[in-house]
Phi, psi and omega in degrees: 000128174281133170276155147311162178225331203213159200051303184278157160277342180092325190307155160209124166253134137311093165258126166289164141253318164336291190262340165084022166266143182247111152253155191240089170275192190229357176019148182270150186284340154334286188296317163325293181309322211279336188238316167115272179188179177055243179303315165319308208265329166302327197265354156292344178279337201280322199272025169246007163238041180257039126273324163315144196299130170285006160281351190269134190248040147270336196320131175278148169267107195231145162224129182222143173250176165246171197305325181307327167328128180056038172238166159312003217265153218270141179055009208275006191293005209267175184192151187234125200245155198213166202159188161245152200246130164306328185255004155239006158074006178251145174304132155229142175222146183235127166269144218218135162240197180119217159211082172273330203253291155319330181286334200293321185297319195290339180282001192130353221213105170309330195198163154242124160244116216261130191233188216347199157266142190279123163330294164276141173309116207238161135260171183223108184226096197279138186216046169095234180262040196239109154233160203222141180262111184241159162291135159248178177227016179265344141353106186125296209276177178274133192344302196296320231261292185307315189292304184337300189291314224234358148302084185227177160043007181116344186317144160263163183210103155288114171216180168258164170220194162342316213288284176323337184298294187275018149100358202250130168300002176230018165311137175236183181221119231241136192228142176033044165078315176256011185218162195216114171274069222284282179355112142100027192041024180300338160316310171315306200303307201302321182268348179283326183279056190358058167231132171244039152161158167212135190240133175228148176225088192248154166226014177304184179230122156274138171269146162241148188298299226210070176298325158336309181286306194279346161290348160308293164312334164307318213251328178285326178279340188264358169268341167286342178279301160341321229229014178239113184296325188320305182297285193250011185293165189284013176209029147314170147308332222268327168238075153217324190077188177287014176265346163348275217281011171302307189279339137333299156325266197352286171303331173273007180091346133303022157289081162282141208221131188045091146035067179044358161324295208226167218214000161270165161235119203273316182276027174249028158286342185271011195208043201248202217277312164301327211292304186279338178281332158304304150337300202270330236357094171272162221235174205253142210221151222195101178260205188289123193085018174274130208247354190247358128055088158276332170297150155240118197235100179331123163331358196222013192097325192250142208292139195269122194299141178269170186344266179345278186319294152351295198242345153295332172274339168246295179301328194269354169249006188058045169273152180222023173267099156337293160293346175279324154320295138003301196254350170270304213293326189276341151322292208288333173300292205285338160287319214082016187256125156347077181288004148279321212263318199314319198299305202270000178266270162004309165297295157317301171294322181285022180257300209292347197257336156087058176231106168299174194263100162267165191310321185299292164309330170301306192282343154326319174289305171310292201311309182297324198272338133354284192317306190130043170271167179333283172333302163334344179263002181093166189276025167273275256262318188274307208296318144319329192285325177281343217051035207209104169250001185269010180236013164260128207248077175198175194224141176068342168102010178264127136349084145345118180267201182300060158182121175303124197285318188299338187282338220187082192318304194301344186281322187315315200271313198281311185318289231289335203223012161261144202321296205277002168111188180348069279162119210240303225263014173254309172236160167215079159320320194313313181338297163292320205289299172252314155291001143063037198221124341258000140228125170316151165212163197277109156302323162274025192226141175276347193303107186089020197258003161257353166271311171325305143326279171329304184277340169294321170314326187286305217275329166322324198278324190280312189251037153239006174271330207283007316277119163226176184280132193292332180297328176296350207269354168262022150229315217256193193222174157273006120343288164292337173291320188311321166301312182279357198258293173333308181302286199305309199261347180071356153252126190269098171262132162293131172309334174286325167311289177324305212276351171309286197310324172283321185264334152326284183314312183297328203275327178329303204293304170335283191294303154008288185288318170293011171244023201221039187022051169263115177220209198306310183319338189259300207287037177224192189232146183308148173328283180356294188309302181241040136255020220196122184240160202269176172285097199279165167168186182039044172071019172212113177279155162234060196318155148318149165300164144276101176334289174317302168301345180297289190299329158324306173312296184320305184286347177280329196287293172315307142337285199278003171281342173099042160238205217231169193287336105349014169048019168253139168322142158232163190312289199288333153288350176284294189336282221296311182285024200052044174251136170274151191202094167286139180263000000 
């Protein structure tokens, strides 16, 4: 068996928590080629246990770094935390920065995988290769309370907080203090398996085949990221943070508002990105080896909300309070909570009880859903309860984040067709549609948004394998990764590999979810989009979808995606990727 020598460590460890025993596979450079890292080599470890219950403690617990990790190569610092989600029952991953993922690589280790249960409330704490399973007394506490203790020396620290403890299906999982692996409740898995935190210390070198080649490549991506006003432009992320694009929806019309009734906000010139920077003076945040520090971190300490958060907590609950924006976001950090779904769970109850927010009930509301009140299971979960599930703004049973699907045909089709349900970060049509990068398209039109779907889907899956960040990827290509992957691993790859390699990985996730009775039936949008339009004006309609066009798209998607008119795998594109398709 060939081992990797360079970018992987070859290593992956196994921790029982059950038994509190540790093993060290070697994975074959095979498997390496085939899945890359991070998200790739997770959902390989994921898929001969992804039907298990997430109560189950085999159920695997997977963290992955990629071959880049802890190289010079721009943004590779990310890391993927991966599972089945409690609260859609669907495979989920979350890409996480901060430097969980360089410390973990520099300690030794591509991935981790965490199986059974603790007897006890536990840590998990990696020191290069020395690791220890402790009984904690941090169970109970709020995230800021574990970074207090358990932030020193360079360390990264991943933890849960209340929201998970007690049980809520919309729980995140909060790294190095300012970043949330936020999605799909994974905060659960992580408290069904008694564990509250992992701390990694790594000092190690990753080795590269060829430094020469990656400072080149390196010097190339970072003059196309220079050279992108989205990135580094002066009304950019890099000095706005993702609240940039707030007020940009807004003007286009795509702005949710009162839980997607209406896609304008009449107060969000007062309340976009200047608003906070004025208020706050925030100061510019990273995560590691990262230049476009996108992050933001308030004069006063507490991380300064992003885009999402942002326009869920003021338009979609019909809040104009800033500061209260402020103090749910800086909650939903200390509790442990998805601040999409809270928002949009928050939203669906004020539709359905036709009961506004005052400061006082918001924040009331974050702490149950802390508790184990209701809310915590998402707005599916309450919306059923009422009997009106058509008023949970979610796919799959995941929250929608910020961008009305009536604004932007190809996003309706990437919500409605992502693994992991309701989901932004699997295609981001919005590229084309609105930021007109790197070819512009007719936003109201589905024609060519489903090859289109497809291919952001491949390539998202390569650069949460690799693991680097999507924003670069609105200058730079998988051309240039492809030269760092090459620099750093010594397999000479092509952007065309990589995206070969992305689509083996997306179809992976598929197929999972079809064994885990996900097809065409899962693959929609709420009613709402298409009966109902959204808010027109200033020379821009906003019609309801056309259903028939819709399903017309899906199905052109499924076509070229290789799966069947029912959105399930078939034997002959699994063959052609080298995949098994159990029958």
């Amino acid at each position: 068996m060939t081992r990797p020598t360079c970018g992987w460590t070859g290593k992956v460890l196994h921790i029982d928590l059950t038994t509190r025993e540790t093993v060290v596979q070697y994975p074959a450079r095979a498997i390496y080629e085939q899945f890359i890292g991070g998200k790739g080599m997770a959902g390989y470890y994921l898929r001969p246990f992804c039907t298990r219950e997430t109560m189950d403690p085999d159920l695997p617990l997977l963290i992955f770094t990629g071959p880049l990790t802890g190289t010079i190569a721009p943004t590779s610092g990310r890391s993927t935390i991966m599972s089945r989600s409690p609260l859609t029952g669907a495979i989920c991953d979350s890409s996480v920065g901060g430097k969980l993922g360089t410390q973990l690589k520099r300690a030794g280790w591509d991935g981790i995988v965490i199986t059974g249960l603790s007897d006890t409330p536990c840590g998990i704490e990696i020191d290069d290769e020395t690791i220890r399973i402790v009984t904690t007394d941090l169970w109970g506490a709020t995230c800021d309370t574990v970074f207090d203790a358990l932030d020193r020396n360079g360390n990264a620290v991943a933890t849960i907080g209340p929201a998970a403890e007690n049980g809520a299906r919309i729980s995140a999982v909060m790294v190095d203090r300012h970043h949330a692996a936020g999605r799909g409740g994974l905060g659960l898995v992580w408290a069904q398996k008694n564990l509250k935190y992992l701390t990694v210390k790594g000092t190690g070198k990753v080795a590269v085949q060829d430094q020469a080649a990656l400072k080149e490549a390196r010097e190339e991506i970072f003059r196309l990221t220079a050279a992108s006003p989205v990135v580094l432009g002066q009304n950019g992320f890099s000095c706005w943070g993702t609240g940039a694009i707030y007020d940009l929806m807004d003007s286009r019309r795509m702005m949710p508002t009162n839980n997607f009734r209406d896609t304008q906000f009449k107060d969000a010139p007062q309340l976009n990105a200047a608003a906070y920077q004025k208020a706050y003076s925030p100061r510019k945040h990273g995560c590691k080896g990262c230049h476009i520090l996108c992050k933001k971190i308030a004069s006063d300490g507490r991380t300064m909300p992003e885009f999402e958060t942002m326009s869920h907590f003021t338009a979609l609950i019909g809040n104009t309070d800033m500061d209260l924006v402020m103090e749910a976001n800086d909650l939903c950090n200390r509790y442990g909570l998805d601040t999409i779904s809270a928002g949009a769970t928050l939203a669906c109850y004020r539709e359905i009880t036709g009961k506004d927010f005052t400061p006082a009930s918001l924040r009331q509301a974050l702490q149950d859903m802390a508790e184990g009140g209701y809310l915590g299971n998402g707005s599916l979960d309450f919306a059923q309860s009422c009997s009106q599930q058509e008023l949970s703004m979610s796919v799959k049973g995941m929250e929608l984040p910020a961008y009305d699907p009536r604004g932007a045909y190809g996003m309706s089709l990437a919500y409605a067709l992502s693994t992991r349900g309701g989901c932004h970060l699997r295609a981001y049509p919005i590229s084309h549609e609105v930021l007109r990068k790197p070819v512009a398209t007719d936003r109201f039109s589905f024609s060519g948004k489903a090859r289109i779907v497809k291919l952001a889907e491949d390539q998202n899956a390569v650069v949460d394998s690799l693991t680097a960040c999507k924003f670069t990827f609105l200058a730079a290509s998988l051309e240039e990764y492809a030269k760092a992957y090459t620099a750093v691993t010594g397999v000479a790859t092509t952007g065309h590999d990589l995206l070969a390699v992305g689509e083996r990985i997306y179809y992976n996730e598929r197929i999972m979810n079809a064994a885990n009775d996900f097809d065409s039936c899962e693959d929609d949008l709420p009613p709402r989009f298409f009966n109902e339009p959204g808010t027109s004006g200033g020379g821009i309609e906003i019609p309801p979808i056309d259903r028939a066009a819709f399903l017309e798209a899906r199905s052109s998607y499924y076509k070229v995606r290789g799966l069947d008119e029912y959105g399930r795998p078939t034997p002959e594109t699994a063959k052609r990727l080298d995949l098994e398709l159990e029958q």
